[in-house]
N, C-alpha and C positions, 0 to 999 in steps of 0.2 A: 188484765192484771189479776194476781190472786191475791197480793197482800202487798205493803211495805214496809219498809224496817234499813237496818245496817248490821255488816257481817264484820265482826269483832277476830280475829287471829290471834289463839293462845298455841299456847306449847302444844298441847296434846288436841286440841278441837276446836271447831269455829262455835261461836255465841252468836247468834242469831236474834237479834234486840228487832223484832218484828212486833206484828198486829197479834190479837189472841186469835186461837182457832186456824193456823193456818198449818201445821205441825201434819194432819190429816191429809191435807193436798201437797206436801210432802214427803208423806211414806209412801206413798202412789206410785213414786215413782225411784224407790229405791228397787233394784232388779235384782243385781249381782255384786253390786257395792258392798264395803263392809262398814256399813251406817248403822247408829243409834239414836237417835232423838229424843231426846229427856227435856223436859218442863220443869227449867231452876227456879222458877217463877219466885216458887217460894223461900230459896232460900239466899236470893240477890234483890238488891234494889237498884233504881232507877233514878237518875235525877237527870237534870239540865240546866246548866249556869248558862243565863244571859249576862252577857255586859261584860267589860275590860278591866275587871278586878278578876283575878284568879282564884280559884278558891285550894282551901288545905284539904288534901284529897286525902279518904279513907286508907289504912296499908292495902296494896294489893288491889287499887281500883285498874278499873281497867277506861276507855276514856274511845268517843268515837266524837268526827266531825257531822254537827247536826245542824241543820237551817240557820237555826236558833242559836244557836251557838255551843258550846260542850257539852257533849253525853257524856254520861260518867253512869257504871256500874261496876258496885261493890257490894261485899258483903260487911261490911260497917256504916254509917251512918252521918248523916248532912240534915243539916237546921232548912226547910223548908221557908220562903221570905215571901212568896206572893202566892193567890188563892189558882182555883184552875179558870176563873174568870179572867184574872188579869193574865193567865197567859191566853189564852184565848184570842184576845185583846194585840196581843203582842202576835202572834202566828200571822192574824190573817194581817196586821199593818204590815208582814214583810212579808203577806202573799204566798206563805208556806201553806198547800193541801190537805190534810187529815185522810188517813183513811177513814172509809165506811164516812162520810160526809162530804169530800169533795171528789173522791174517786172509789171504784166499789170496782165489781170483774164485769161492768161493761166498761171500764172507763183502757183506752190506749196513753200508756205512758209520755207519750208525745203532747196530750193533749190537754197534759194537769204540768207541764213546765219541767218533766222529769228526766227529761232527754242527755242533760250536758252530767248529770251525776249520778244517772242509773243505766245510763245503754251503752252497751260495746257492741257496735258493730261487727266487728271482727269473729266475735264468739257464736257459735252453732249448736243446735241440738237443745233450741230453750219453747221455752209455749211461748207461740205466737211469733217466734222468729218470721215465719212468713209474714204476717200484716208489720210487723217493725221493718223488712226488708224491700215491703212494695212504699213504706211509705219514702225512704230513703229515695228510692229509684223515681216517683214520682213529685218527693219535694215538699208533701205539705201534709194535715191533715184536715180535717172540714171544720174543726171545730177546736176551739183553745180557750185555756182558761184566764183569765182576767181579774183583777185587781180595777175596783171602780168607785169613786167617793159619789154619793148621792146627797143633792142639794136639798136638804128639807131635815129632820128631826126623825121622822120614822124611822126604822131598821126595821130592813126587809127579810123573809122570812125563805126559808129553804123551799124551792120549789115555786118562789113566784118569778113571773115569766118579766123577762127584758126583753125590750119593741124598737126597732128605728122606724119614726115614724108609726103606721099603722103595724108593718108587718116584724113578729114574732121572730126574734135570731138569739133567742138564750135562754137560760133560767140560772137564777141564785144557789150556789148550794151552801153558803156559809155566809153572816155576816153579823156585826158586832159595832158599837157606839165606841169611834175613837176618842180616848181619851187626848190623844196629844191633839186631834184634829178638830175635836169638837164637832166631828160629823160622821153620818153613817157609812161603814165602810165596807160593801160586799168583794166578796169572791164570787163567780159566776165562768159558766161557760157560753161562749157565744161564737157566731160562724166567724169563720177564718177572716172574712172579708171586713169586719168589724171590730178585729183584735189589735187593734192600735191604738197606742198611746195618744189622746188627747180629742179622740173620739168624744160624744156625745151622744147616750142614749137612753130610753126609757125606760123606768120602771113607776106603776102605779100613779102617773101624770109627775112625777119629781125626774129632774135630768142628773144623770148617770154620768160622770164621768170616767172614762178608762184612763186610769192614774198607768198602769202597765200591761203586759202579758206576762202570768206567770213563770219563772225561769229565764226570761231572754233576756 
């Protein structure tokens, strides 16, 4: 992977509502196209409404479908209602990724849940079509990410390692103290063989439960 985001269709150009930094691994690969890439960063904003109240959208917003719920970007203005703690809080209970923390450019799109709302098969001539095409043809990939409530008070830290039994089949890359659950609740990757739903595994001697697999 090199980044993720969503691709916006206006009249005259696609909005590109991505990761920063990624504009560079972009021009790379314009040849003979007649492409410009400009960084509105600064003069559009960003939001995201969770929950089934709708909100009074800026004139001229423009509006994409997010994990989470409405993306909306305009150049007017929206009252802000929770910190980036409590979203945080809210991303990993519905087991949505983050880039640069739950997936970076070793990470296969397969293997963060992003299969059913980022891959066309169909489509050629992309990075990495080939490993997206063998994994197709062969079925599976070795490793997926998980959604796991752990039994204890701690919150686990990015990079500590998940065990079945003795032997080592994961590591944490995100996790946060649920509010609605009143327990800790990581994101992690672990081998294919152990990504089910109502599993049982370790971290730091507290048992782990895989609540799901990301995306499925």
């Amino acid at each position: 992977m090199r980044g993720e985001g969503h691709i916006i269709c206006t009249a005259d150009s696609f909005l590109l509502e991505v990761n920063p930094g990624l504009a560079p691994s972009l021009e790379k690969f314009i040849i003979t196209e007649d492409v410009t890439i400009e960084d509105v960063s600064a003069t559009l904003g960003e939001w995201l409404v969770v929950g089934e109240v709708g909100p009074t959208l800026p004139a001229k917003a423009m509006t994409f479908e997010h994990p989470l719920g409405l993306g909306i970007v305009s150049d007017g203005s929206m009252t802000e209602t929770i910190s980036a703690d409590e979203l945080e809080v809210l991303r990993i209970e519905a087991g949505v990724p983050k880039w640069g923390v739950d997936m970076d450019e070793n990470t296969i799109p397969n293997e963060s849940g992003l299969e059913a709302r980022a891959i066309n098969y169909d489509k050629g001539c992309y990075i990495g079509q080939e490993t997206i095409a063998r994994i197709k043809t062969y079925g599976h990939v070795n490793r997926q990410l998980i959604l796991g409530k752990v039994d204890g008070v701690e919150v686990p830290k990015r990079g500590d390692k998940i065990f079945a039994g003795e032997r080592e089949v994961g590591q944490v890359t995100s996790a946060v103290l649920s509010s609605r659950l009143g327990k800790p609740l990581a994101l992690g990757y672990v081998r294919r063989e152990f990504a089910t739903a109502g599993i049982t595994l370790k971290w730091n001697n507290e048992t782990v439960e895989v609540l799901r697999v990301c995306g499925g």
